[in-house]
Each structure stands twice: as C-alpha cells, then as structure tokens.
C-alpha positions in Angstrom: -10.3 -31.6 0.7 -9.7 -28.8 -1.6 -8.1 -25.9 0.4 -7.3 -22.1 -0.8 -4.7 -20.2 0.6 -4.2 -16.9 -0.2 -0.4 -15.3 -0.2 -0.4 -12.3 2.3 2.9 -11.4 0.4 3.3 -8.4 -0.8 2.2 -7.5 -4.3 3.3 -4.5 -6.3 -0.4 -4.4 -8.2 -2.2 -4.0 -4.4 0.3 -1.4 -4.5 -0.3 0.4 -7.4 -4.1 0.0 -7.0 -3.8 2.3 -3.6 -1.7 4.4 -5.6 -4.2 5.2 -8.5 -6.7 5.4 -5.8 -4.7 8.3 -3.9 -4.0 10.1 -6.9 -7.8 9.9 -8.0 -9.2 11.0 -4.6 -6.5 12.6 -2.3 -5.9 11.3 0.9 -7.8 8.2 2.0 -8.1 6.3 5.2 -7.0 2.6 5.1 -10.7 1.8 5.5 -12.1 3.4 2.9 -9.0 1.9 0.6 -10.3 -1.7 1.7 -13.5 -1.2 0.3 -11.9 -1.1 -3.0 -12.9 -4.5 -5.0 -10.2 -7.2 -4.7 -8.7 -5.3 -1.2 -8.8 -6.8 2.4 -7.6 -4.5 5.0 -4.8 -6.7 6.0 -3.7 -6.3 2.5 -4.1 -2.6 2.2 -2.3 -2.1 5.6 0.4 -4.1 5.0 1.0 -2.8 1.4 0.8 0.8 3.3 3.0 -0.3 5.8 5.5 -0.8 3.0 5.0 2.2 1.0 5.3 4.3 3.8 8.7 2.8 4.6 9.8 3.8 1.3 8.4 7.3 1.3 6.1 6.8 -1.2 3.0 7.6 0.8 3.0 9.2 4.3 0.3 8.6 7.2 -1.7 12.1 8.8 -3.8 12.0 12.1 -7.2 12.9 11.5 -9.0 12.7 14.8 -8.6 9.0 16.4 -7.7 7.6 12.7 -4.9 8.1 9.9 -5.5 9.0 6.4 -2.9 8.0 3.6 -1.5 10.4 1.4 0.8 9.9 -1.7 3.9 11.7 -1.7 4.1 13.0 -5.4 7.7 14.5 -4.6 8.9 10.8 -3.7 7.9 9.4 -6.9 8.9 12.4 -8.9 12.3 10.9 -8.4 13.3 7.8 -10.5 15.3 6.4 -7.5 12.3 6.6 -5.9 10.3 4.2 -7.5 12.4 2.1 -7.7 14.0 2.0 -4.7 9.9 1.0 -3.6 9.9 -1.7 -6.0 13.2 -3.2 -4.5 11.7 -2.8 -1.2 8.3 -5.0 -2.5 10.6 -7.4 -4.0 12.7 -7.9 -0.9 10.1 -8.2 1.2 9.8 -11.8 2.1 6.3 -13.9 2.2 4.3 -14.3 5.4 2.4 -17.5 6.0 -0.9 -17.0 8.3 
C-alpha cells in the first residue's frame, strides 16, 4: 500500500506565498488565502498563526471573521525578517 503523507510543518514558501498575496491585494481573510492554488486552510492558518507571532502580519475583526494584514513596518526592519525566519525554522514538525 502506497501511502502519502503530507508534512503540516511549517514552510517559509506557504509563507511567502500569503505574503505576496497581502501585498498584492491588502488585507485578506484566511479563507480567501486558502483558495490560493497549492493552500489548505490548515496550512494558511497555521503559517498565519506564525507570522502573527512574529509581527509580521497582524489579525483585524471584520464582523464575525478576521482579515490578515501585512505589517510593512515589521519587515521594513532587517531584524524583522529574520527574526520570522528563525521563528519558521524553530518551529518544530507536527504529525496528524
């Protein structure tokens, strides 16, 4: 039996991807960001979960939901970036 399993880890390209997609398009709800081809929610919300923790993207009540918006100010700072990488790379892998 040939079995699949995909790595819930965290990955700094799922990361980038909901960056370039905040730049491009302002502030996005996670829903509309796990549309985006090669996204699963799970993915985008634990990638956001991370980001957030960094400062590198902040979460605003719209109505019942949350939209993500990027935090150009954080990244503007080198520290910043790569204080968010170290956070990705520390981040340990979760088995489902």
């Amino acid at each position: 039996m040939n079995a699949t399993i995909e790595s819930s880890g965290p990955s700094i390209l799922i990361d980038e991807k909901i960056i370039a997609a905040l730049k491009k398009s302002g502030p996005l709800t996670i829903e509309e960001m796990s549309s985006i081809p090669g996204m699963s929610w799970v993915r985008v919300f634990s990638a956001v979960d991370r980001l957030s923790r960094s400062g590198v993207v902040s979460l605003r009540r719209i109505g019942l939901g949350y939209q993500v918006v990027y935090n150009q100010a954080a990244l503007s700072q080198p520290a910043s970036l790569s204080q968010a990488s170290a956070i990705v790379a520390k981040t340990p892998l979760q088995q489902t």
